[in-house]
C-alpha positions in Angstrom: -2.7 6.3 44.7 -1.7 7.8 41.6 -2.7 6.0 38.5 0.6 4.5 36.0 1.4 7.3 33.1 -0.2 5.9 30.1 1.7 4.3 27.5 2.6 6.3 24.4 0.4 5.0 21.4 2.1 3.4 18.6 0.6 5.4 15.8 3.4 4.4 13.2 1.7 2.8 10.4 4.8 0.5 9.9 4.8 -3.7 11.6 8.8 -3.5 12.3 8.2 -6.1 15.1 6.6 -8.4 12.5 9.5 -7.7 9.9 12.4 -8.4 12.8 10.0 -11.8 13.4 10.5 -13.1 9.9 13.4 -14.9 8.9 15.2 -13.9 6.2 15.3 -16.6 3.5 18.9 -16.9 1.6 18.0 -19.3 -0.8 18.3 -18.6 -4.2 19.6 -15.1 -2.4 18.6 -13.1 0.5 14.6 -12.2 0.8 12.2 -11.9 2.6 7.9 -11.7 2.2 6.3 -9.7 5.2 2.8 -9.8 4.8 0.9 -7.1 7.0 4.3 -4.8 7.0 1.8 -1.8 7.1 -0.7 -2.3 9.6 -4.2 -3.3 8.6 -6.0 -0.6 10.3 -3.9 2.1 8.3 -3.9 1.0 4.9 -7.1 2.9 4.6 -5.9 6.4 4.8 -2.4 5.5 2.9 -4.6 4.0 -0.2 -6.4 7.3 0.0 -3.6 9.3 -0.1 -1.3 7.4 -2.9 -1.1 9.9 -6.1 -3.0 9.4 -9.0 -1.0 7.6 -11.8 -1.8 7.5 -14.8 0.9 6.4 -16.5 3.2 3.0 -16.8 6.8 3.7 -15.4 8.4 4.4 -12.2 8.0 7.9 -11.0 10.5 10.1 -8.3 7.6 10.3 -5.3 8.5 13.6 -4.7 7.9 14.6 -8.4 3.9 13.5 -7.5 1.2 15.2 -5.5 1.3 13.0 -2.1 -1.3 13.1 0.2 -0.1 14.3 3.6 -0.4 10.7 5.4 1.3 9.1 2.5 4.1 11.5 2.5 4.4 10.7 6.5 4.5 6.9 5.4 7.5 8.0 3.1 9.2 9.6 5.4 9.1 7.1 7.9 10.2 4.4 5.2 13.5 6.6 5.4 14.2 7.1 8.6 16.9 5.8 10.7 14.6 3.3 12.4 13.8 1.5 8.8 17.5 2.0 8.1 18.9 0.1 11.2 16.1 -2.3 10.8 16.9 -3.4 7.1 20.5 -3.2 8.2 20.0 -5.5 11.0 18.0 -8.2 9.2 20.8 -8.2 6.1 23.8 -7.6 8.8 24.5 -4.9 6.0 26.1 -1.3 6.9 23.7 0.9 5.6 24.6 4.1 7.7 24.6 7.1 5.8 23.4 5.0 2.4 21.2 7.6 0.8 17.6 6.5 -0.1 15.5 6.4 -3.3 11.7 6.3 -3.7 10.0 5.6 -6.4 6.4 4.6 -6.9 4.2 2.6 -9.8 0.1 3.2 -10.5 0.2 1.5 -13.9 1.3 -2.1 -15.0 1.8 -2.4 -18.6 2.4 -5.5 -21.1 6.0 -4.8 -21.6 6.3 -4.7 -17.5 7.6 -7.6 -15.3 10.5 -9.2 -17.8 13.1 -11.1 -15.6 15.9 -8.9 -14.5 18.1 -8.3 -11.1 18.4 -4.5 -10.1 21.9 -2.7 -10.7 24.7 -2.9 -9.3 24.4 0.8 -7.5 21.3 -0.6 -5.8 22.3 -2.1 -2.4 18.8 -3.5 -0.8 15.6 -2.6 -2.7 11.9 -2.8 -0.6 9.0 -2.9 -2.8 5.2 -2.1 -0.5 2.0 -3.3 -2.6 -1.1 -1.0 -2.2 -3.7 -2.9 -4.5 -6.4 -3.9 -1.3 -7.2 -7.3 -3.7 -5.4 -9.5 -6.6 -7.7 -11.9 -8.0 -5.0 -12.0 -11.2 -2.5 -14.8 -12.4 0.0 -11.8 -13.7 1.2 -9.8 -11.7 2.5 -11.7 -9.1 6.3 -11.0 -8.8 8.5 -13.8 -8.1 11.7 -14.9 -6.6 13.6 -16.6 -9.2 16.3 -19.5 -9.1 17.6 -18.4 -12.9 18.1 -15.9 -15.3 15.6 -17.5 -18.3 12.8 -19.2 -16.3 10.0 -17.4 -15.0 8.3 -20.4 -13.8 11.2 -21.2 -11.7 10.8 -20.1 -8.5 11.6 -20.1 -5.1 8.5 -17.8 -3.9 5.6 -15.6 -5.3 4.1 -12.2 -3.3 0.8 -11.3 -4.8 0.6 -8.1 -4.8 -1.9 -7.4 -2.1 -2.0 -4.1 0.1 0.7 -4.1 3.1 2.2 -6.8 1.9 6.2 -6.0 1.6 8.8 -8.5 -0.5 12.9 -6.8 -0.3 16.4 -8.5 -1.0 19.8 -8.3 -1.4 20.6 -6.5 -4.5 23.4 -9.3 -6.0 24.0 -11.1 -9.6 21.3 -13.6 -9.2 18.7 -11.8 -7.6 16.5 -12.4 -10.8 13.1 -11.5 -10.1 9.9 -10.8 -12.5 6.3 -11.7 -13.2 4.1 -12.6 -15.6 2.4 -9.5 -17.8 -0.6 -7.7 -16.5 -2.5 -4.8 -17.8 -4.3 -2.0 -15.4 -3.8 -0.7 -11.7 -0.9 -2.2 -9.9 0.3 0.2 -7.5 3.4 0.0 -5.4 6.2 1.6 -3.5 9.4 0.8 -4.4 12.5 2.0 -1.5 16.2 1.4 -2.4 19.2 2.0 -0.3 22.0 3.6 -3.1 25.6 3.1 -2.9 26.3 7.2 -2.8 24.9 10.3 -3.9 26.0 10.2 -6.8 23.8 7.3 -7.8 21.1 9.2 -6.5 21.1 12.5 -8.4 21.8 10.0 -11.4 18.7 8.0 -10.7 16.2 10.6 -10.2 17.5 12.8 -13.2 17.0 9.8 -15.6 13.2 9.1 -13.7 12.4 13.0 -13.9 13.3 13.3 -17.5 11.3 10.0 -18.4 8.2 11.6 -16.6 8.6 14.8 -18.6 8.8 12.7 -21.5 5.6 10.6 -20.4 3.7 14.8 -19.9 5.0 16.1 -23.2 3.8 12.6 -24.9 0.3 12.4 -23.4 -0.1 16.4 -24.1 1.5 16.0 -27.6 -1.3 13.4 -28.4 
């Protein structure tokens, strides 16, 4: 008797049954917190292949040297599966929404003030890759104003795997309190059009230069 064809393995480093399993929380606007979003047992090779960064800012992934296992996790992070999933869980259209990532390496001072994202921003997905946080800053949180950080309705250490997205709206106010040193993360946003996204990555591609011709310049 002829044994059952094996199962194809699941090598995607993504939890989407874990993300579909959480509920999203619309209180004081849509969120959710998915600890675990990339699997435990893969973190290892996607910490090793996250590019070196220097620098404080956000930074176009594609203007960075990416290890090859990283760049796989990017382009899974944009493909359709991601898309319908983060459209089913906001019951948003996102179909042909073009994607933007950027990634972080650096926390500065200055970093973490209370703001909501714009306007052109539809959802935004932000991935921790920092395999402990032992620190009281850092920690970004879901606020219920505009004006008080120590108002809030949750806060995501950033810890490795760990994944914290919204609703980009008016009072999506989020932030943290300062921290200085290695605080790296993956941030994905769904765009309104194209438009938006040559926009966006020209104004984080001319900040970077700026950031090269600084440090050389020094």
């Amino acid at each position: 008797m002829a044994s059952p064809a094996a199962q194809p393995r699941d090598t995607s480093p993504l939890d989407l049954e874990r993300f579909a399993a959480t509920p999203l929380r619309r209180e004081p606007f849509d969120f959710l917190i998915v600890p675990a979003f990339l699997k435990p047992e893969a973190l290892p090779a996607i910490e090793q292949d996250f590019p070196e960064i220097t620098k404080g800012g956000s930074f176009p992934a594609q203007s960075l040297n990416c290890g090859a296992r990283f760049s796989a996790l990017l382009a899974e992070l944009q493909g359709p599966a991601v898309t319908t999933a983060f459209a089913e869980k906001f019951a948003m259209d996102l179909s042909g929404r073009p994607t933007m990532v950027t990634l972080r390496g650096q926390s500065r001072a200055k970093d973490g003030q209370i703001h909501a994202d714009s306007k052109t921003k539809l959802v935004t997905a932000l991935i921790y890759l920092n395999s402990a946080w032992e620190a009281d800053g850092g920690r970004l949180r879901m606020l219920n104003s505009a004006d008080d950080l120590e108002d809030y309705a949750a806060e995501v250490p950033p810890q490795a795997g760990t994944l914290v997205c919204f609703r980009c709206s008016e009072n999506a106010y989020h932030g943290h309190k300062p921290f200085v040193g290695q605080r790296r993360s993956i941030q994905l946003n769904w765009l309104t059009d194209e438009s938006v996204l040559k926009r966006e990555l020209g104004r984080h591609a001319f900040s970077a230069w700026t950031k090269r011709v600084l440090r050389f310049g020094a």
